[in-house]
N, C-alpha and C positions, 0 to 999 in steps of 0.2 A: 394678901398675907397668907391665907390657909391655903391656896394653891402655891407657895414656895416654900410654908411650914414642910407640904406633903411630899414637893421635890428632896427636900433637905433631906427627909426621910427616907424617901425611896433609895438614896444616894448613899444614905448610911445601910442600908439592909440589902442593896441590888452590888454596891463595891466596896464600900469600906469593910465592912464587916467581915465579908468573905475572903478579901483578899488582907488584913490580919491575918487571919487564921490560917493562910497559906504563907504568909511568912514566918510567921513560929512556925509551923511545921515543917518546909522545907530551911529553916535555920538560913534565908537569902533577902536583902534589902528589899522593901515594899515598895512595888514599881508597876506600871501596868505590863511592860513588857515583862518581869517576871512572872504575873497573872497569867497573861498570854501562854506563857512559856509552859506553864502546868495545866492550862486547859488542853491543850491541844494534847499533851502528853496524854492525860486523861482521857479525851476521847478517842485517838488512837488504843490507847491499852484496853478501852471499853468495845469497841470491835474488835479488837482480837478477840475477846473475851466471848461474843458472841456467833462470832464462826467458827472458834472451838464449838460454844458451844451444838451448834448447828451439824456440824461431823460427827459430833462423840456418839459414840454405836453402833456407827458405820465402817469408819476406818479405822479399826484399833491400833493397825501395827503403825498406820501414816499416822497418829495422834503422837504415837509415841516421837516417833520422829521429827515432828513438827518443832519447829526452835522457840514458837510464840513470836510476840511484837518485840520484848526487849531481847538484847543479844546477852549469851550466854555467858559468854564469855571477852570482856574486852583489855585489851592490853593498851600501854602508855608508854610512850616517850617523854623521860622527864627532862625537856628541856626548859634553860632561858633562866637557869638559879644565878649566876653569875652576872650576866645582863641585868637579871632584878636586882640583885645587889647595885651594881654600878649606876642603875638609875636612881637609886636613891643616895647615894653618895656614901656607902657602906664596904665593907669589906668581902671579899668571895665568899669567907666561912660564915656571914652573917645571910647572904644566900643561900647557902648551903641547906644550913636550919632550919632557914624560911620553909624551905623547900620540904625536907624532914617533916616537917610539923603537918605540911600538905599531904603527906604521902598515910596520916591516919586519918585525916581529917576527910578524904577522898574516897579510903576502902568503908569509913562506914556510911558515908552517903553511895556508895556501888553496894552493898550489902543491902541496905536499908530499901534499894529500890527493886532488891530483887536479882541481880547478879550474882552468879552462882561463884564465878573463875575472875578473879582479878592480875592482871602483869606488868610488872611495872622495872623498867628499865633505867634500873639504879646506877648501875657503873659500867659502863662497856669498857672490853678489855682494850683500846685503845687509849681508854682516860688515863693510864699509866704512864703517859708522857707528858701529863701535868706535872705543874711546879710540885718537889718533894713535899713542900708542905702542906699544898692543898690537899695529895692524895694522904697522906699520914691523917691531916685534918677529917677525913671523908670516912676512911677506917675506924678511929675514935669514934665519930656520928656511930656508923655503923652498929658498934658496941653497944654505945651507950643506949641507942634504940629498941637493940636487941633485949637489951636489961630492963629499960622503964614500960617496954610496950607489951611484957611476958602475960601481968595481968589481964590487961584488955583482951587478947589475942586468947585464954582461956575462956573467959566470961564470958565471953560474946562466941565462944567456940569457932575459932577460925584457926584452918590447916595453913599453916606455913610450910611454903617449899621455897628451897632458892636455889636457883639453875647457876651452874658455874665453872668456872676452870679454876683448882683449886690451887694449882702450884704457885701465885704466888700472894693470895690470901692471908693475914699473918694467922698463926696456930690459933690464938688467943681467939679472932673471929672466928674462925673454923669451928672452935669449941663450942660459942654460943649459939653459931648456927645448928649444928645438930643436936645442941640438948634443945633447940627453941623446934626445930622438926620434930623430935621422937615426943616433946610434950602434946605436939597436936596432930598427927597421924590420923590420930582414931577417929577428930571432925570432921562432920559432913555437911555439904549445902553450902558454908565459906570457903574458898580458899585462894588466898595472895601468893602468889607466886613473886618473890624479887629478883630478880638477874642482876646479877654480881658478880663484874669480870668475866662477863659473855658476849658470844660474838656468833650471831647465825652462822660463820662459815665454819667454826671451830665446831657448832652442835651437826650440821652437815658433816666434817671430816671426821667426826671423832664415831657418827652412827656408821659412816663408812666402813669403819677400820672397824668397827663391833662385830659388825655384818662378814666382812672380811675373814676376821678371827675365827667365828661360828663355821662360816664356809671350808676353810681349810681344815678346822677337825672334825668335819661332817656331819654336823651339829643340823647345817641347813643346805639344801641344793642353790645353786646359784638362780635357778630356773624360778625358784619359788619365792626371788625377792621382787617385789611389787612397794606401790605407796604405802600401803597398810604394814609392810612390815617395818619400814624405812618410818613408820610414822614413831612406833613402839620404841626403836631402835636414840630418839631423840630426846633432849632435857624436859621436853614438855611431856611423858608419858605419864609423868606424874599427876593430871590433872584427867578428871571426867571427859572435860572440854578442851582438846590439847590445842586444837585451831583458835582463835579466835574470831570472833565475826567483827568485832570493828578495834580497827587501830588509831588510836591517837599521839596525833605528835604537836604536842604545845612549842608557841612562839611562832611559831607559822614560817616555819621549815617544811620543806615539800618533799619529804625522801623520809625513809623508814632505816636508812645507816646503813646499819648492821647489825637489829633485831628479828629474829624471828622469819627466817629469812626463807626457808622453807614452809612455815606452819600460815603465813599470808599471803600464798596464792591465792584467795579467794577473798580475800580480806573488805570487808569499807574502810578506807584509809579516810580520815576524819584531819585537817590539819589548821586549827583555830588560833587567828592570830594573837595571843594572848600567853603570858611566861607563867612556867609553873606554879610557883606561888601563889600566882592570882588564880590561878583556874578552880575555882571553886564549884558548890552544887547550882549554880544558876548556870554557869557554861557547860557542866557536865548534863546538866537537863537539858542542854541547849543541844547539846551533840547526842542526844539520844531520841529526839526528835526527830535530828536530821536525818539522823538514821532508820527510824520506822519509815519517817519520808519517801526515803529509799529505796528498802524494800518494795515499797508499796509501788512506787512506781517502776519498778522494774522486776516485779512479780516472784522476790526474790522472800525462802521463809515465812514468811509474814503469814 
């Protein structure tokens, strides 16, 4: 009896205990696999932590440069809103919001873990051959997001940028997008970037024609454009972190579209069979795993 009183005990103080406490604080269902899933995160982030520490002094300027274990910056493909609708026997616009409601619930699980640059691919400018009501439906979203999310986005000091082709945007968003940009500017350390009616070939041709323009009134020699200036030259110049280091594309689509099509040559392409709505902080902890994984084994950052 007291040698299974002491099991019982041990079991409450060696797993239960600890792993509560890891489900309220990662806000994710009590599971061993989610257990798993933060230890190892943790011990990964706990060697990085001591091969910084182990350099600092030595290398100043390679510290600076060093990216750490987590990536700095990681962008999303928000697919599989529509699919989740239709598995549950719902409407597209009922996906839609799903999805919406994912897309704040995600930036502050990427904030909260330490992620400096967030991007998320809201509407590519192909979606405009959706049925008229879904996209009219998807603008309203837009809006209305724009409007309820102003607080949070202050309080928590996170810079809003949104990459885009603006011609055919209606005014009305247009407007909330740059007073919801010039509110938060000044923020540093957050920042969500949303691509809205964008298309990596459009930010490619349109840095072209920039570069172009410069060239012909002598602005810049043609001799002197390289990556570096073709990088400036792009929608993402807006961010510290214009590259990202790991891209994700939920539902478990194996292609990157027509995101960012320049700025992830270098990319981890990350592609989790699982639809937006559901990709919560236990798969995003899942993919950042993978990803230190990664690194590690192919001596990359880390």
């Amino acid at each position: 009896m007291v040698s299974l009183f002491s099991v019982v005990l041990t079991f409450i103080a060696i797993v239960l205990i600890p792993g509560l406490f890891i489900s309220r604080r990662l806000s994710v269902p009590f599971s061993i696999r989610n257990i798993l899933r933060f230890i190892k995160l943790a011990a990964s982030q706990n060697d990085n932590d001591e091969e910084r520490n182990e350099k600092r002094g030595t290398n100043t300027m390679g510290e600076k440069e060093k990216r750490g274990g987590l990536p700095k910056h990681v962008a999303i493909i928000l697919d599989g809103n529509r699919r989740w609708a239709q598995k549950r026997g719902l409407g597209t616009s009922d996906g839609h919001k799903a999805g919406a409601r994912r897309v704040i619930e995600n930036a502050k699980d990427c904030f909260a873990m330490g992620i400096n640059t967030v991007s998320l691919f809201a509407f590519s400018t192909e979606n405009w051959a959706r049925p008229e009501d879904e996209v009219n439906g998807l603008m309203s979203l837009f809006e209305e997001n724009f409007r309820s999310e102003m607080p949070f986005f202050q309080r928590d000091k996170i810079k809003i940028s949104v990459v885009r082709n603006r011609t055919k945007i209606p005014q009305s968003l247009l407007g909330l997008i740059r007073e919801t940009e010039e509110a938060t500017k000044s923020y540093e350390g957050k920042h969500l970037i949303l691509a809205i009616d964008y298309s990596g070939r459009f930010d490619i041709m349109q840095a072209c024609k920039s570069l172009a323009e410069k060239a012909k009134n002598g602005l810049i020699q043609v001799e002197d454009i390289d990556e570096n200036v073709i990088d400036k030259e792009l929608m993402t110049n807006c961010s510290e972190f214009p590259n990202p280091d790991l891209l994700i594309r939920t539902s478990g689509e194996q292609r990157i579209s027509n995101f960012f099509l320049w700025q992830s040559a270098y990319t981890e392409l990350y592609f989790p069979n699982v639809l937006w709505p559901d990709f919560g902080e236990a798969e995003y902890l899942e993919a950042l795993t993978w990803y230190q994984q990664r690194q590690r084994r192919f001596g990359r950052r880390v």
